[in-house]
C-alpha positions, -999 to +999 in steps of 0.1 A: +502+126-145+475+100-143+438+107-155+426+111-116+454+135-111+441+153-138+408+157-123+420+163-090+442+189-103+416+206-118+389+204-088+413+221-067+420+254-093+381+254-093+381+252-057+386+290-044+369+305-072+337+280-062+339+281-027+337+321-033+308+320-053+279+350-042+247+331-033+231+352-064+256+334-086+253+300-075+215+304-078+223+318-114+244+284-121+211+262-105+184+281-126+206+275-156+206+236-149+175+234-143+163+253-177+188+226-198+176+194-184+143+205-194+151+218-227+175+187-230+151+159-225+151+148-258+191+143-253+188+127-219+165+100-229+182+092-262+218+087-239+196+072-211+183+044-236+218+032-244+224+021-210+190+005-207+195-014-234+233-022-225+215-032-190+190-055-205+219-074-222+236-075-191+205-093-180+201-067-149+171-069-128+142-052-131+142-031-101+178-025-110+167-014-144+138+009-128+169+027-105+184+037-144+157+044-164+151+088-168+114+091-181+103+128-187+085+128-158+120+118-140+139+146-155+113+169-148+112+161-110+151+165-113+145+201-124+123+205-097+150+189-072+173+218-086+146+242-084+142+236-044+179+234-037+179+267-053+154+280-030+174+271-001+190+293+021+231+296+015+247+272+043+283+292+038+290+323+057+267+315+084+277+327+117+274+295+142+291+303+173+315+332+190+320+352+213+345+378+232+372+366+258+382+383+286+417+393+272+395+414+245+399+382+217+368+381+197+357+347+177+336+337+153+328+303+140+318+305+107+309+279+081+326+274+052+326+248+023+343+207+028+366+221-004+369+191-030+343+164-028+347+129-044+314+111-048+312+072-057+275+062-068+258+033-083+230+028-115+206+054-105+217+088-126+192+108-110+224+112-081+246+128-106+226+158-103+213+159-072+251+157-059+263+184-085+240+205-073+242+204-036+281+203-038+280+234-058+254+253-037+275+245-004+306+259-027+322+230-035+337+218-063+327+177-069+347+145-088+319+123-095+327+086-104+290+069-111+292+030-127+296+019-157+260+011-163+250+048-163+280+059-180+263+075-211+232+096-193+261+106-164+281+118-197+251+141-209+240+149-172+274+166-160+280+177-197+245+199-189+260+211-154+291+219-173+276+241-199+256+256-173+286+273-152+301+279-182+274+298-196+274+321-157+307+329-166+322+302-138+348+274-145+334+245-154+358+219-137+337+229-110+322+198-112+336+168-136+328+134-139+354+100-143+346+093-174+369+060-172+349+036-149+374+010-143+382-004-107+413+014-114+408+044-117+378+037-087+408+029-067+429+058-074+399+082-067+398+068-030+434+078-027+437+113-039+442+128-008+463+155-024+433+164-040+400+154-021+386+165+013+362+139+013+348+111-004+317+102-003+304+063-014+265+063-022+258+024-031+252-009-021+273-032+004+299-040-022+307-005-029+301+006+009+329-022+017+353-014-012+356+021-002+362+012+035+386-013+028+410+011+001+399+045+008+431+066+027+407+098+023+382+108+048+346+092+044+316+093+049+294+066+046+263+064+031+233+042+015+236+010+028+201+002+039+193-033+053+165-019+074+134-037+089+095-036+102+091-054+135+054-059+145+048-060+180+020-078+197+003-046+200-002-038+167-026-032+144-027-058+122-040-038+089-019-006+096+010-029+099+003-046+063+000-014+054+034-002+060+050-030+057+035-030+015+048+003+016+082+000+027+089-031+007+069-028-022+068+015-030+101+013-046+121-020-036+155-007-054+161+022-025+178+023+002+150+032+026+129+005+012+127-024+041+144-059+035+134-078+067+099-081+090+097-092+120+070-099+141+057-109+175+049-151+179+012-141+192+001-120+159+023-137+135-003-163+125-029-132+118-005-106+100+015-127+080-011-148+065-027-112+060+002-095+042+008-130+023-031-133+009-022-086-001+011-094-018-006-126-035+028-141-053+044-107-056+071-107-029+088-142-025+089-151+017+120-164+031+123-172+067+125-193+099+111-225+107+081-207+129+072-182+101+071-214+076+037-224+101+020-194+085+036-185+046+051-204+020+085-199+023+106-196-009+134-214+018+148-212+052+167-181+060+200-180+069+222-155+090+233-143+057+196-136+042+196-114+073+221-095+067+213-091+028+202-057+011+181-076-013+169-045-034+141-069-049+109-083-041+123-106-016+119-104+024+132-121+048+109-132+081+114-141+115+091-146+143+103-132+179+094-143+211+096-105+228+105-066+215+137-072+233+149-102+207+141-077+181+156-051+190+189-076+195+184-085+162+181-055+145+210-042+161+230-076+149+222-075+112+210-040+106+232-011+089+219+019+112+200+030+084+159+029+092+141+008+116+105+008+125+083-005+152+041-011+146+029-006+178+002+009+199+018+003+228+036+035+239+060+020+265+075-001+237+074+026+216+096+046+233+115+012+240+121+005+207+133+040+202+157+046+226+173+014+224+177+007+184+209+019+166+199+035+132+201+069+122+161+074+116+136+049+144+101+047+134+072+046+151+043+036+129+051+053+098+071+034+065+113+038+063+105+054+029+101+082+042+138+085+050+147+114+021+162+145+024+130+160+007+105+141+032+129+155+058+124+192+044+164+194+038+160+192-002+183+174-019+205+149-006+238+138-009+229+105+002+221+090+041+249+087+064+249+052+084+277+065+104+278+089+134+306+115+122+304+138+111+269+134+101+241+111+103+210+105+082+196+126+053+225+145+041+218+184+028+238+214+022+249+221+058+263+180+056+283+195+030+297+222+050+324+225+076+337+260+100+363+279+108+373+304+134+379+336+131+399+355+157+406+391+156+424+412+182+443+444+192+473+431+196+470+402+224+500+380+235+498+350+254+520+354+282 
């Protein structure tokens, strides 16, 4: 038996006993998490600090570096994070359709937990415990497989989730973690079908791609994020610097932060000398031949740059001629993630809207905002770029699926 058949063998004994969990107990299980990662800090940080110092000899970036690093104040707001899945209503059991046929049949749809969830993540450890913790409170039982960079605080994190079912009196397999974070064993987890319901990639486009390209389990895309500002002529120049700062420069390591502006030939001149003389140096331009009239460009961007999550403090620029070339662009080289229009013209507004292909459009507001907590869903799994079965910020009810339940009095179809 190999190591993932371990682990998949051992998610699916978990499974019934997790999926029948009472909401009072799973809540017991997320109060007990919460009360160990803060009574754990000094733990966390101490494992947290060997990878940040494996990542600095690695020469990683320092946005990269900044998606690792747990700070008290980090593990704090994932206690909180627990905290306000916690407080969420139960999304299993929930009654969400029926009715009574004419032959006396009565239905019920009813939602019930995915079953076993594999999740494939990246650097940032912070998503080892926001996905234990949803999986769990939507009764599932969760294989998580983070990278190798994060391998020591993903150790102590699920060791803490471990301990935490174990002391409610609840198997602990309930959620595990692939220790071994070869491409191997990567592979293997995208193949379990015997074992996993769904599997669930949160990363960049090389992970995104790998998972695609090997996976024989059902998936669900998410995190991707090559998503963009266009500025139309009507905008307001300074509330578009404004959002544009924010969406690249907030936190450039997310998904929802923005890797691409565009902008309108008869207010490029005035915005991006504007947003060049507020970023001073900071963000490094790179662009086409018209932006170059305006910006020092670090060089000219090619189709490629375009298409590039950069995760950095690099943007790519390109002046339009009209909203429609935009929105053609956006739609060419974006990963239906966020998109947002700076407008005050409402015509285009509604334009931009109805015609752009991204899970969350944005009217005059910053694609950081894309989050399950902005959103009022708590925790999330990750954001879907795909359309089935879910799209966008993904919370408990993302991890749920339904059955039907039919009872009669002894009906024969004739």
């Amino acid at each position: 038996m190999s190591y993932i058949d371990e682990l998949g063998t051992k998610a699916k004994a978990a499974s019934g006993e997790c999926a029948a969990l009472t909401e009072t107990k799973k809540n017991e299980i997320l109060k007990e998490i919460a009360d160990l990662l803060l009574n754990s800090k000094e733990e966390i940080i101490r494992e947290n600090g060997k990878d940040i110092e494996n990542a600095h000899k690695n020469n990683m970036t320092q946005a990269l570096i900044d998606r690792l690093t747990l700070s008290e104040a980090r593990i704090d707001g994932m206690a909180e994070g627990v905290m306000q899945v916690m407080a969420l209503a139960d999304p299993v059991g929930k009654v969400i359709g029926g009715g009574t046929l004419k032959n006396g049949l009565s239905i019920v749809k009813k939602s019930v937990p995915l079953g076993v969830i594999g999740i494939i993540f990246e650097s940032r450890p912070n998503v080892t415990v926001d996905a234990g913790v949803l999986c769990l409170k939507a009764g599932n039982t969760v294989i998580l497989r983070g990278g190798s960079d994060a391998i020591n605080s993903n150790k102590c994190l699920v060791g803490i989730m471990r301990k935490a079912a174990e002391r409610c009196g609840v198997n602990p397999d309930i959620v595990q973690l692939v220790e071994d974070t070869s491409r191997d064993t990567a592979t293997e987890l995208m193949k379990a079908n015997e074992y996993l319901d769904v599997l669930i990639p949160r990363g960049g486009g090389g992970l995104i791609n790998a998972v695609i390209k090997n996976a024989t389990v059902p998936v669900i895309q998410t995190g991707e994020g090559n998503c963009h500002v266009y500025v139309d002529r009507f905008a307001d120049i300074d509330t578009a610097v404004a959002i544009v700062d924010n969406a690249k420069t907030q936190r450039p390591s997310v998904c929802n932060a923005i890797e691409n502006v565009l902008v309108h030939k008869n207010i490029a001149e005035g915005f991006l000398k504007k947003l060049s003389e507020k970023w001073n140096g900071k963000v490094q331009f790179i662009g086409d031949s018209h932006s170059a009239e305006y910006i020092t460009l670090e060089r000219e961007a090619t189709d490629e740059d375009y298409r590039k999550e950069f995760l950095d403090y690099t943007i790519a620029v390109k002046v339009v001629d009209d909203i429609d070339e935009a929105i053609a662009h956006i739609n060419r080289f974006g990963t239906k993630h966020s998109e947002c229009i700076v407008t005050e013209h409402l015509k285009n507004a509604e334009k931009f809207q109805r015609e752009i292909d991204a899970a969350a459009v944005y009217v005059n507001a910053s694609t950081r905002f894309t989050d399950g907590f902005e959103f009022g869903l708590g925790a999330e799994i990750g954001i879907s770029t795909q359309k089935l079965h879910v799209r966008g910020p993904m919370g408990l009810e993302a991890l749920t699926t339904f059955k039907y339940l039919i009872n009669g009095n002894g009906q024969i179809r004739g």
